[in-house]
N, C-alpha and C positions, 0 to 999 in steps of 0.2 A: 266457613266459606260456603256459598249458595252453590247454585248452580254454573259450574264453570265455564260453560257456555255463555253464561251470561257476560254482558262488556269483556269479551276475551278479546283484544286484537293484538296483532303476533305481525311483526313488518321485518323483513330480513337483509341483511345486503348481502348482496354474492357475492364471492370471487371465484372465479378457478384455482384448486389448488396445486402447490409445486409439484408435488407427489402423489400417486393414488396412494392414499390411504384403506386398506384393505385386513378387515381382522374378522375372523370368522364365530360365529357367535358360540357361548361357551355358556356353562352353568353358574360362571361368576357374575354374568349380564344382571343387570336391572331391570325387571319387567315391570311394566304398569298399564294398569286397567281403569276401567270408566270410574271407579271410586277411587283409586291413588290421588293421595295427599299432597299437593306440590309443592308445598315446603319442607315434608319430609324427605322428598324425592332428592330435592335439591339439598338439603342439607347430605345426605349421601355422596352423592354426588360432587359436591364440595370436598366433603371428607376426605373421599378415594381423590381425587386430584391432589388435594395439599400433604398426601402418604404419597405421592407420586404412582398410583397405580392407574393401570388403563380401564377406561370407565365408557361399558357400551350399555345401551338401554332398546330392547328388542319387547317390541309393541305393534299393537292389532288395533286398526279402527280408528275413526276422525275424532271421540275422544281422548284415548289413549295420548295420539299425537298432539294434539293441544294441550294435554294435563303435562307429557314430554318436553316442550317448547317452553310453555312457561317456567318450567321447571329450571330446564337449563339458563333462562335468563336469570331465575332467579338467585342459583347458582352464582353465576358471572358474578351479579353485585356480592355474593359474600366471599370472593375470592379477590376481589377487587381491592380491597384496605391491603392486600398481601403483593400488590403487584405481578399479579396473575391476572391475567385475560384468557378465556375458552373463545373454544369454533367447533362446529363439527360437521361433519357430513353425514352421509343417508345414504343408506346401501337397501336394496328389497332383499330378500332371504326368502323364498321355498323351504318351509319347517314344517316340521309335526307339533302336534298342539301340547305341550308337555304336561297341562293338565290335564288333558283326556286322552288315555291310555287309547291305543288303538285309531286316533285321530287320523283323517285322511291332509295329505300334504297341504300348507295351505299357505298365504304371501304376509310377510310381515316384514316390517318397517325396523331394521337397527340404525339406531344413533349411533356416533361413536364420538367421541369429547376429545376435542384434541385441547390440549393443557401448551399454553405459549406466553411465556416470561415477559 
């Protein structure tokens, strides 16, 4: 894959949802950074859905979120043969930077995959 930036476009439809969904981010999360793989991501991703586990992915930066997005969509289609459909929301998180020890608090973006039959 090139550069992911490149022809990335990412179109979304809203809704409001029934319920705040609300899960506070944990060491199980899915991080991804400017070099994450998006069909690794997503085949995770996948995986923890169709084991039925709660799948959040806690990310820093305008790549990150687009390697994120893509990810999830691509997700979608291999969950899709199984009659599975994702959604997810977006929460900001004030964190410490887990890879730098002593890090000062700082705002990052969790996903969180809602899994709907």
């Amino acid at each position: 894959e090139g550069d992911i930036r490149q022809s990335s476009n990412v179109s979304y439809e809203l809704h409001r949802a029934a319920e705040i969904i609300e899960r506070e981010p944990s060491e199980d999360d899915l991080t991804v950074k400017d070099k994450t793989d998006c069909f690794k991501l997503a085949g995770a991703i996948a995986g923890r859905v169709r084991d039925g586990e709660d799948v959040s992915i806690t990310t820093k930066g305008p790549v990150p979120v687009l390697v994120t997005t893509k990810a999830i969509a691509l997700a979608q289609e291999y969950v899709a043969e199984e009659g599975l459909s994702l959604s997810f929301t977006v929460q900001f998180r004030d964190l410490e930077d887990p890879s730098l020890r002593g890090s000062p608090v700082s705002t990052f973006v969790q996903f969180i995959i809602v899994r709907e039959a």
